[in-house]
Jmol script that loads the backbone (N, CA, C; Angstrom):
load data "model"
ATOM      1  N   UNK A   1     -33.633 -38.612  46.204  1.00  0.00           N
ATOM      2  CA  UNK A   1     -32.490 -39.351  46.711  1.00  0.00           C
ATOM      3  C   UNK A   1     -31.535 -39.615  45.542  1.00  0.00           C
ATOM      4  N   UNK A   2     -30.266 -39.592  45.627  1.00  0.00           N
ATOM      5  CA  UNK A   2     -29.153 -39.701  44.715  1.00  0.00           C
ATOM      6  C   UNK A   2     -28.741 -40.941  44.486  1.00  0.00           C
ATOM      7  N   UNK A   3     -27.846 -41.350  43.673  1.00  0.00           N
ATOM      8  CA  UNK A   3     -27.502 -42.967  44.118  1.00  0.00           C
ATOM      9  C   UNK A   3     -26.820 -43.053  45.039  1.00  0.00           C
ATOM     10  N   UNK A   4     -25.717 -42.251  45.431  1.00  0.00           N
ATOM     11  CA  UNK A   4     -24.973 -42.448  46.676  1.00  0.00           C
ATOM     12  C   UNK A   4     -25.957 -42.099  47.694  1.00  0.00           C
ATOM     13  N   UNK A   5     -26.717 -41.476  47.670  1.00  0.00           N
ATOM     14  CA  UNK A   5     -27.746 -41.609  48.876  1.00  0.00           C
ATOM     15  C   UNK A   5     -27.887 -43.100  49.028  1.00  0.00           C
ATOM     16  N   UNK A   6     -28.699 -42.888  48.251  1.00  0.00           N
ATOM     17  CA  UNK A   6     -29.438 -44.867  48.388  1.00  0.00           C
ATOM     18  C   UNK A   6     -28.493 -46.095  47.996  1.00  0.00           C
ATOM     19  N   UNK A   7     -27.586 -45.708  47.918  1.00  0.00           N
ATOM     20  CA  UNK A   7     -25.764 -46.801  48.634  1.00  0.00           C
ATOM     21  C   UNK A   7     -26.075 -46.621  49.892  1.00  0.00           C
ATOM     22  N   UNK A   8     -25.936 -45.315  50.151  1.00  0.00           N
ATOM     23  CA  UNK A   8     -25.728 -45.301  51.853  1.00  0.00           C
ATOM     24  C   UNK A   8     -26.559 -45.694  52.727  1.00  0.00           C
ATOM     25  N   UNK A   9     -27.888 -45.588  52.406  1.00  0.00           N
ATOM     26  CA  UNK A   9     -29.075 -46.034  53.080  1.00  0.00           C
ATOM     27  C   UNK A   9     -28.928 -47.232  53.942  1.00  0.00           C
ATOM     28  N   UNK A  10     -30.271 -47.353  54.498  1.00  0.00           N
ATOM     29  CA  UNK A  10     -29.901 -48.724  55.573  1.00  0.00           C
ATOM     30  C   UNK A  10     -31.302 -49.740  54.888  1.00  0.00           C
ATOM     31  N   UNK A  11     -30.975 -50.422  54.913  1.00  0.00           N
ATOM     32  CA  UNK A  11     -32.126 -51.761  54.341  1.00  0.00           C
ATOM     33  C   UNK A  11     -33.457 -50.983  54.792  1.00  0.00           C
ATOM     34  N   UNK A  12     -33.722 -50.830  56.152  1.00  0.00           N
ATOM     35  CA  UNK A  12     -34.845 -50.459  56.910  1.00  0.00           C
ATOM     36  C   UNK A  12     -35.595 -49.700  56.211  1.00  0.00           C
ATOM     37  N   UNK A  13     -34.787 -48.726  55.898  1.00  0.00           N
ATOM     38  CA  UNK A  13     -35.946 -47.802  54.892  1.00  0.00           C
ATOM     39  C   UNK A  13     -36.814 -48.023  53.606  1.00  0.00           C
ATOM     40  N   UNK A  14     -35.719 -48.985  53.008  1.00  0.00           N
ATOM     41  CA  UNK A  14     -36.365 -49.442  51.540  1.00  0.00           C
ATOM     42  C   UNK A  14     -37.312 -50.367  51.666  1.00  0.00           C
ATOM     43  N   UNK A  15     -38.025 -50.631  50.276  1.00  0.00           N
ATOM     44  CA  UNK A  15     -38.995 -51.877  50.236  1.00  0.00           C
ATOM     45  C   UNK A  15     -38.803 -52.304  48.659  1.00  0.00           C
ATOM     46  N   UNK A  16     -39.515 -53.266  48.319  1.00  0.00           N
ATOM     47  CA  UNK A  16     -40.210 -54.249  46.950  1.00  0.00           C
ATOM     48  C   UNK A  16     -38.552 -54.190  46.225  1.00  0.00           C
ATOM     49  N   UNK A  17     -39.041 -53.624  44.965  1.00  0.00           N
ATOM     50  CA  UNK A  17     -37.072 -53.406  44.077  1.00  0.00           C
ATOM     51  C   UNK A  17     -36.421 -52.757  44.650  1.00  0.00           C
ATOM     52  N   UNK A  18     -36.578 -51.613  44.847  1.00  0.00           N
ATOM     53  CA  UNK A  18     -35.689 -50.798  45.396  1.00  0.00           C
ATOM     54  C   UNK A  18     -34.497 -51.871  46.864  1.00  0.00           C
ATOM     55  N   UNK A  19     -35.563 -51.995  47.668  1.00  0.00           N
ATOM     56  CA  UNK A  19     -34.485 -53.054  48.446  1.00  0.00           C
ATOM     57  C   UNK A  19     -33.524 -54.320  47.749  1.00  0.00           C
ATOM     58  N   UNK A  20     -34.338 -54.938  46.682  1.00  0.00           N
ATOM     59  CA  UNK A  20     -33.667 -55.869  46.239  1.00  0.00           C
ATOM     60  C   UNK A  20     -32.486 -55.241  45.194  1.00  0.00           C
ATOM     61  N   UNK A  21     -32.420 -54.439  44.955  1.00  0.00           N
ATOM     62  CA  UNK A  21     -31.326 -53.931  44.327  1.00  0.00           C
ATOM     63  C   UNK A  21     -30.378 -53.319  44.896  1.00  0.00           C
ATOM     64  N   UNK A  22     -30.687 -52.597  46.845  1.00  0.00           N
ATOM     65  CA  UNK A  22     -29.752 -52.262  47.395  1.00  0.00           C
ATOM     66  C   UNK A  22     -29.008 -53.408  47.850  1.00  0.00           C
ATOM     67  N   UNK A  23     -29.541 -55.024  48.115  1.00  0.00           N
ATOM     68  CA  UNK A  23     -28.533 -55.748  48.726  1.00  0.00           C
ATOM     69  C   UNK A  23     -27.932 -56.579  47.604  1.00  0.00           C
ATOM     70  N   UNK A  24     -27.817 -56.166  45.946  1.00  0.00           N
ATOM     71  CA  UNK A  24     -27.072 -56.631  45.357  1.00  0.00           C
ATOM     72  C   UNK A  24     -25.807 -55.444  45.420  1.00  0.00           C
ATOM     73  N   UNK A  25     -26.070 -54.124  45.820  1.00  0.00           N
ATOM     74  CA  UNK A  25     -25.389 -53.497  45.998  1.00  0.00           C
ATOM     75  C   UNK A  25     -24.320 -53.325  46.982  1.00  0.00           C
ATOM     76  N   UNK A  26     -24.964 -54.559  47.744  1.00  0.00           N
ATOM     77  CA  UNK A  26     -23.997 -54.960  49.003  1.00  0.00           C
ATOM     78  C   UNK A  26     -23.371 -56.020  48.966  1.00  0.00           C
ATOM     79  N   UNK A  27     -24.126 -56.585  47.347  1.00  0.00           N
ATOM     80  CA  UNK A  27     -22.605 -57.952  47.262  1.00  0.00           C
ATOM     81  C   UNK A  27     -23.596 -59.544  47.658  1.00  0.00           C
ATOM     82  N   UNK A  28     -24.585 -58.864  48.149  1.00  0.00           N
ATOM     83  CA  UNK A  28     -25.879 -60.376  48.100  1.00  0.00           C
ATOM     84  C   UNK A  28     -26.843 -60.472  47.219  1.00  0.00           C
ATOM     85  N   UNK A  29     -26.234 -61.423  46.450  1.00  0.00           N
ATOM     86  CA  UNK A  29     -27.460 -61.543  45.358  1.00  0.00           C
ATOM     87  C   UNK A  29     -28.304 -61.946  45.702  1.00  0.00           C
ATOM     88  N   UNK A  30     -27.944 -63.145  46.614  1.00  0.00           N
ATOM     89  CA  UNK A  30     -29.298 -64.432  47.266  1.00  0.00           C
ATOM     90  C   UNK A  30     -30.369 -63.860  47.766  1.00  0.00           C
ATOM     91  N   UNK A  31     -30.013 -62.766  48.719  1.00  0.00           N
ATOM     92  CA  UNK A  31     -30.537 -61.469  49.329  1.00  0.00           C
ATOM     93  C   UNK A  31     -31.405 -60.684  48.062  1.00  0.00           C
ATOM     94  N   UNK A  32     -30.829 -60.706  47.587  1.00  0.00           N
ATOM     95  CA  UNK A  32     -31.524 -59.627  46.241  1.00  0.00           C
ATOM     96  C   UNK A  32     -32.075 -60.112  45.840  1.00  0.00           C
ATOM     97  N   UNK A  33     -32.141 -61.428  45.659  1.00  0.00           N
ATOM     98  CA  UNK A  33     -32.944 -62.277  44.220  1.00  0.00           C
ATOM     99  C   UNK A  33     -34.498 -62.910  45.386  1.00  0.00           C
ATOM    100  N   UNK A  34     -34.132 -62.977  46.421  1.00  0.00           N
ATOM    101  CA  UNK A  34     -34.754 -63.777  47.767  1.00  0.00           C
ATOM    102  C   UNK A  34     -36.005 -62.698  47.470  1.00  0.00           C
ATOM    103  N   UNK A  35     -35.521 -61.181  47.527  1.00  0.00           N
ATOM    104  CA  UNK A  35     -36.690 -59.779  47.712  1.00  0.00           C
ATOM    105  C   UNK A  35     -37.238 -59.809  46.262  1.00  0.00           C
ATOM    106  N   UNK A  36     -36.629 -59.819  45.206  1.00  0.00           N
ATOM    107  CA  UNK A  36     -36.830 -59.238  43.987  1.00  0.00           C
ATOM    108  C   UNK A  36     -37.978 -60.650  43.631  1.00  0.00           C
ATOM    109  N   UNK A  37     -37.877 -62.072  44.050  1.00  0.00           N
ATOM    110  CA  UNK A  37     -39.399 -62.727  44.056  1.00  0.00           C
ATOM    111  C   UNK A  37     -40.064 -62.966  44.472  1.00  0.00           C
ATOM    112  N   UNK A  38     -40.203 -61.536  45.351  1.00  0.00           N
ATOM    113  CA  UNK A  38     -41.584 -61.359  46.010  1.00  0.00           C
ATOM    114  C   UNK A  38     -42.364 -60.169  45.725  1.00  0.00           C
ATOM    115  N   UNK A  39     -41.583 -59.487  45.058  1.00  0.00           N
ATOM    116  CA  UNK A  39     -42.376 -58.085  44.363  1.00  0.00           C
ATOM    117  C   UNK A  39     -42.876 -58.250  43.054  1.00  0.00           C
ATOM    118  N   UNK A  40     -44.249 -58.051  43.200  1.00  0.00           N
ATOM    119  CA  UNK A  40     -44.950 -59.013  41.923  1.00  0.00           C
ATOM    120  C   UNK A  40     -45.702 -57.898  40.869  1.00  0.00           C
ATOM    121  N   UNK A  41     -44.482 -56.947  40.519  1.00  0.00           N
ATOM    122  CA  UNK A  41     -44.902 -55.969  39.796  1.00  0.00           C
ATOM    123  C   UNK A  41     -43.961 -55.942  38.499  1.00  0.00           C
ATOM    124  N   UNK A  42     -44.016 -55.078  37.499  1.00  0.00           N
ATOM    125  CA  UNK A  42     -43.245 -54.763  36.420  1.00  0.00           C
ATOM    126  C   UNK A  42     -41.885 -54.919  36.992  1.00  0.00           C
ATOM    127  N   UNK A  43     -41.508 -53.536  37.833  1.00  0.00           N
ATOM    128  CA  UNK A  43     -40.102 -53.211  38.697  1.00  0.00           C
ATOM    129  C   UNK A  43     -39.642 -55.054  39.211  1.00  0.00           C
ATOM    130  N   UNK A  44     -40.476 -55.306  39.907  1.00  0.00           N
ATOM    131  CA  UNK A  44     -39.876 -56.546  40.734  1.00  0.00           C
ATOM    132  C   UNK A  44     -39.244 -57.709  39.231  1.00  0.00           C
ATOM    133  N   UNK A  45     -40.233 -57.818  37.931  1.00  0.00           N
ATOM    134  CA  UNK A  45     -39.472 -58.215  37.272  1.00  0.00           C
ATOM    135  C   UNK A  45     -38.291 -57.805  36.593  1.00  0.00           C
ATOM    136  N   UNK A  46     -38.310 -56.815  36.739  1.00  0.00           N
ATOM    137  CA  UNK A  46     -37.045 -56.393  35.706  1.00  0.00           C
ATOM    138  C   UNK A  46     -36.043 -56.488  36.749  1.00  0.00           C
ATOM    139  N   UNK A  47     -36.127 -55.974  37.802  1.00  0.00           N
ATOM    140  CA  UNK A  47     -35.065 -56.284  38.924  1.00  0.00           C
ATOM    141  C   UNK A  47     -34.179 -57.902  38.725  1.00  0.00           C
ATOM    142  N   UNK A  48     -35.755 -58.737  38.704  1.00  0.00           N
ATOM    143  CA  UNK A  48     -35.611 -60.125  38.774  1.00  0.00           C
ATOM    144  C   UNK A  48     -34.443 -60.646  37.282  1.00  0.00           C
ATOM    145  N   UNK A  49     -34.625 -60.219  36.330  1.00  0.00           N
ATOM    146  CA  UNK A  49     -33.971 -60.470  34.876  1.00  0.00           C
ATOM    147  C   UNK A  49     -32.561 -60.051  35.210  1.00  0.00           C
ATOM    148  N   UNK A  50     -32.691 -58.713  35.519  1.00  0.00           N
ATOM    149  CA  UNK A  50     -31.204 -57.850  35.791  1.00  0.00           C
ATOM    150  C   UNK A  50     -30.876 -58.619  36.382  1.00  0.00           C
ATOM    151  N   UNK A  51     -30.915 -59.660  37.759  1.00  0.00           N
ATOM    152  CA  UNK A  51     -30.035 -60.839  38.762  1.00  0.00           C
ATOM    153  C   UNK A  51     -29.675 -62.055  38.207  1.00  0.00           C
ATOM    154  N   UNK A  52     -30.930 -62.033  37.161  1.00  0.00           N
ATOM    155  CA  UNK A  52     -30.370 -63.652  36.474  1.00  0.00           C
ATOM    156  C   UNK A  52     -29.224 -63.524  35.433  1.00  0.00           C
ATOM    157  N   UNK A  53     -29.224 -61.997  34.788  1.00  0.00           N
ATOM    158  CA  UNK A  53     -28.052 -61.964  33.704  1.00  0.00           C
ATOM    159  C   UNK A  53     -26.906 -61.929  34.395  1.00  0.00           C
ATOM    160  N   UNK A  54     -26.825 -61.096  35.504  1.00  0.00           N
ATOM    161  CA  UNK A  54     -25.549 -61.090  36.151  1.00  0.00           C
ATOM    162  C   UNK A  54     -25.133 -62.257  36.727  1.00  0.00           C
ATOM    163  N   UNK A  55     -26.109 -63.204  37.310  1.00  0.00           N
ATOM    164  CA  UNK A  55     -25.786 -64.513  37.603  1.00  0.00           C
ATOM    165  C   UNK A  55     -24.981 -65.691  36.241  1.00  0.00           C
ATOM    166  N   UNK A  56     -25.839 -65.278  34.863  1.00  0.00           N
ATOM    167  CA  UNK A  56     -24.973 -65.515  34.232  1.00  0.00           C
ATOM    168  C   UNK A  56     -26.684 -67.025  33.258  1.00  0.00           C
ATOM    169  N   UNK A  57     -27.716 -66.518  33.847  1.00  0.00           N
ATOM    170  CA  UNK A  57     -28.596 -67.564  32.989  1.00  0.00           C
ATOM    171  C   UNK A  57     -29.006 -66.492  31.987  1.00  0.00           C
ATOM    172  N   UNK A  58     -28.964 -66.230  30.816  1.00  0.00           N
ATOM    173  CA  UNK A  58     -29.380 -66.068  29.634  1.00  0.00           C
ATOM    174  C   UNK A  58     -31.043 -66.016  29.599  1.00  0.00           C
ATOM    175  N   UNK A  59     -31.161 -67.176  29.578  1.00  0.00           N
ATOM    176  CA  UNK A  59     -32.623 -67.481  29.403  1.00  0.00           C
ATOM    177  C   UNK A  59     -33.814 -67.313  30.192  1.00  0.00           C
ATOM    178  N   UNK A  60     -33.211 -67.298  31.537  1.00  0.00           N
ATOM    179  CA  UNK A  60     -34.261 -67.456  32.840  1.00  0.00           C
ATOM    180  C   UNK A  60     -34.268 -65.612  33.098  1.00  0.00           C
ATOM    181  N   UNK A  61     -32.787 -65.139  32.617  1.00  0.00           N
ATOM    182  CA  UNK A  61     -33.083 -63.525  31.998  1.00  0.00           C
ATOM    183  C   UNK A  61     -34.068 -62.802  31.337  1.00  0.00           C
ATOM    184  N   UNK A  62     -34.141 -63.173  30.232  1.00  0.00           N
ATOM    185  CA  UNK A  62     -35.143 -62.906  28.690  1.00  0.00           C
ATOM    186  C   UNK A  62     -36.217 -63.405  29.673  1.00  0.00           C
ATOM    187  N   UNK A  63     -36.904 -64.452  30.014  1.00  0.00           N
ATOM    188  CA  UNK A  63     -37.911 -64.506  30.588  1.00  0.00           C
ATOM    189  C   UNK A  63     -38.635 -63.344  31.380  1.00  0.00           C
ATOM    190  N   UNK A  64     -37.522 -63.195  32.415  1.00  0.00           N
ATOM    191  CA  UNK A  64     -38.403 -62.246  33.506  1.00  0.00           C
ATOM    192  C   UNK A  64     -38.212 -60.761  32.625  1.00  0.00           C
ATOM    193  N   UNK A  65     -37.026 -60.286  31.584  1.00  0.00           N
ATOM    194  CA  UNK A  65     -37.737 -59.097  31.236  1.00  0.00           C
ATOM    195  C   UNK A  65     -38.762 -59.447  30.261  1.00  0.00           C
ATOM    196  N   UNK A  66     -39.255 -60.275  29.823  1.00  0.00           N
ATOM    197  CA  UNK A  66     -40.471 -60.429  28.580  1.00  0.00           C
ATOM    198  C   UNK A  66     -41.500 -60.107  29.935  1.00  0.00           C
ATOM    199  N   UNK A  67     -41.502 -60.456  31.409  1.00  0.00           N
ATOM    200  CA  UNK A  67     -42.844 -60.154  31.887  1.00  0.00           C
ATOM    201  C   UNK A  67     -42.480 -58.606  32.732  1.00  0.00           C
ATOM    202  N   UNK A  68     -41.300 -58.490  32.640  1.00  0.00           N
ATOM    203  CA  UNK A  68     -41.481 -56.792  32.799  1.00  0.00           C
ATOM    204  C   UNK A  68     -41.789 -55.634  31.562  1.00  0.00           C
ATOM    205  N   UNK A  69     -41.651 -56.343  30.780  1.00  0.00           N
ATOM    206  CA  UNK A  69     -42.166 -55.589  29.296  1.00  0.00           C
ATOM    207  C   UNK A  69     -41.081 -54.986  28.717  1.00  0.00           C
ATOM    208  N   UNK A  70     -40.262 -55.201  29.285  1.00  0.00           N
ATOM    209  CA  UNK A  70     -38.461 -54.492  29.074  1.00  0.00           C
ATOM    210  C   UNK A  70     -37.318 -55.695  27.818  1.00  0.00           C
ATOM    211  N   UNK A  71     -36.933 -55.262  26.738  1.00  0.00           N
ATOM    212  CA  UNK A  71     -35.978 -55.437  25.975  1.00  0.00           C
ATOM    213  C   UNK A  71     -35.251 -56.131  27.018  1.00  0.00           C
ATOM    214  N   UNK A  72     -34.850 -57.001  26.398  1.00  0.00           N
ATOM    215  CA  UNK A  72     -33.006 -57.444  27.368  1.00  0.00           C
ATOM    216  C   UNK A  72     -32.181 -56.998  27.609  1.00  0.00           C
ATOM    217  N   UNK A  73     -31.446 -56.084  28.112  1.00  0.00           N
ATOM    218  CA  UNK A  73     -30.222 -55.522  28.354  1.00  0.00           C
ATOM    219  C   UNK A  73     -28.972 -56.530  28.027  1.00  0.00           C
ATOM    220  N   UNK A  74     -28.516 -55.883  27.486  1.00  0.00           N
ATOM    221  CA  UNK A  74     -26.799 -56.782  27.276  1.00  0.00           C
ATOM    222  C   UNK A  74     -25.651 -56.018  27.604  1.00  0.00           C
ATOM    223  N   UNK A  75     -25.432 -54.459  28.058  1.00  0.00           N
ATOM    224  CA  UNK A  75     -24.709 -53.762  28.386  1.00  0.00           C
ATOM    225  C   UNK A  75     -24.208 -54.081  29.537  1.00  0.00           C
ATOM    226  N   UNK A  76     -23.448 -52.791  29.844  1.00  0.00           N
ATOM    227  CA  UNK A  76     -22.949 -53.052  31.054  1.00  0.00           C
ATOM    228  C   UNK A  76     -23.650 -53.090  32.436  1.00  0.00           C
ATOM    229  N   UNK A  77     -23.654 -54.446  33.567  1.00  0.00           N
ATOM    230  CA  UNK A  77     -23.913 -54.461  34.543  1.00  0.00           C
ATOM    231  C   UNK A  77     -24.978 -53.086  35.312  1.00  0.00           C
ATOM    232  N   UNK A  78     -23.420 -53.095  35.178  1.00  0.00           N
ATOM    233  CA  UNK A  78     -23.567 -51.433  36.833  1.00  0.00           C
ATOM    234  C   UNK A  78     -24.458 -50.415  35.638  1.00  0.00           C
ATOM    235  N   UNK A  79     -24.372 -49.917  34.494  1.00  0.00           N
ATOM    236  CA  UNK A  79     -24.986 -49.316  33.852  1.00  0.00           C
ATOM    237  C   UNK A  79     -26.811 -49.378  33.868  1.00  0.00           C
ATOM    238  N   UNK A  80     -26.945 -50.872  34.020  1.00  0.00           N
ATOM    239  CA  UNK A  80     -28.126 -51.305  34.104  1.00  0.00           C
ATOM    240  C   UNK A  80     -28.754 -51.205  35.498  1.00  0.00           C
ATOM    241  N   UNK A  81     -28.262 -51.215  36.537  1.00  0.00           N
ATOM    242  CA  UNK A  81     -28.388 -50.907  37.850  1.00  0.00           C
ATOM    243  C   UNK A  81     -28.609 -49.384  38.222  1.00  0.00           C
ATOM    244  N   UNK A  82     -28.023 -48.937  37.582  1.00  0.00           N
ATOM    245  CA  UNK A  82     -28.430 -47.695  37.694  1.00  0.00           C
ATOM    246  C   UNK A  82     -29.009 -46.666  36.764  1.00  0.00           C
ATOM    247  N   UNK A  83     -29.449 -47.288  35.795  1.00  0.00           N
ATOM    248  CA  UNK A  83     -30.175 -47.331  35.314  1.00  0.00           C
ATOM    249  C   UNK A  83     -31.778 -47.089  36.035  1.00  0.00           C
ATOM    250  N   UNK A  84     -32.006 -48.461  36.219  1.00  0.00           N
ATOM    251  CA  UNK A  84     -33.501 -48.815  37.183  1.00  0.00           C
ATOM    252  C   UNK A  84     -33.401 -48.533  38.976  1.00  0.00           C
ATOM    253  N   UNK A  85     -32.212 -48.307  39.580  1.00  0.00           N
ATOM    254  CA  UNK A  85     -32.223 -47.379  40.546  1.00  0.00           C
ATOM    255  C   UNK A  85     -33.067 -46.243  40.199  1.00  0.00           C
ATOM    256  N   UNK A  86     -32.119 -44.937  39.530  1.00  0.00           N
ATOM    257  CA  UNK A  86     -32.240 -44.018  38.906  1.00  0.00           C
ATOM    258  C   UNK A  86     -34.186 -43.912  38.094  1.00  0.00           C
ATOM    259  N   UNK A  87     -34.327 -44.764  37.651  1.00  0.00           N
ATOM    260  CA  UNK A  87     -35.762 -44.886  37.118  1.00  0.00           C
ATOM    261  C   UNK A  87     -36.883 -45.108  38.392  1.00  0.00           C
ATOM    262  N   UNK A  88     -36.525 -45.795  39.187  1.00  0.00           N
ATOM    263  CA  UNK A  88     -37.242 -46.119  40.120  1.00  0.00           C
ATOM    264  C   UNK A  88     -36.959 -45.284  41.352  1.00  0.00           C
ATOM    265  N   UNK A  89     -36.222 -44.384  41.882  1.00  0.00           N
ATOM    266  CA  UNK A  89     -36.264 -42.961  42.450  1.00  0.00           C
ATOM    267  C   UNK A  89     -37.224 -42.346  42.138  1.00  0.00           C
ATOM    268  N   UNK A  90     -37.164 -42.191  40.894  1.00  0.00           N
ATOM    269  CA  UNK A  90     -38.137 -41.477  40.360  1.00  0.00           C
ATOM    270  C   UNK A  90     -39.286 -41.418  40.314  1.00  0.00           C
ATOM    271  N   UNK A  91     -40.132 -42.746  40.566  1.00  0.00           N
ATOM    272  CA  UNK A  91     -41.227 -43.105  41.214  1.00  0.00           C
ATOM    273  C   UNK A  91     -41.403 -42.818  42.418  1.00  0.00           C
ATOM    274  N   UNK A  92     -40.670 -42.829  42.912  1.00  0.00           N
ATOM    275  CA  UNK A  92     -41.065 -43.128  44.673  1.00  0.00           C
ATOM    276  C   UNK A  92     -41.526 -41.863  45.184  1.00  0.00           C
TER     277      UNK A  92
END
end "model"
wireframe off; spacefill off
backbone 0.3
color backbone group
């Protein structure tokens, strides 16, 4: 699946990160952040970090990537999103 695939997609299909990263892609974080703490894996944290930086907490950031095992990102947003889209395709 491409990223514009999985833009286009419908919620229904996805699950764990992968969903929580399509409905930040739709502009709901609450939505995103609601899925992303309930997936209680590596992915679900790093998902989880990626929502808090963009939300704009620093710290509650660094947290959840220290338990995804992932460096902090400080780049750009959307870079980072697709990024772990793109990484996590790749799993599936």
């Amino acid at each position: 699946m491409t990223l514009a695939e999985f833009e286009a997609a419908e919620a229904r299909t996805l699950s764990g990160a992968l969903l929580a990263l399509w409905w930040d892609a739709k502009g709901e974080w609450a939505k995103a952040h609601e899925v992303a703490q309930d997936v209680e894996t590596a992915d679900g944290a790093w998902v989880h970090a990626y929502l808090h930086r963009k939300e704009g907490d620093a710290g509650n950031a660094a947290y959840w990537y220290r338990r995804a095992g992932r460096a902090a990102a400080k780049g750009d947003l959307r870079a980072e999103w697709e990024a772990m889209v793109g990484e996590m395709l790749r799993k599936a």
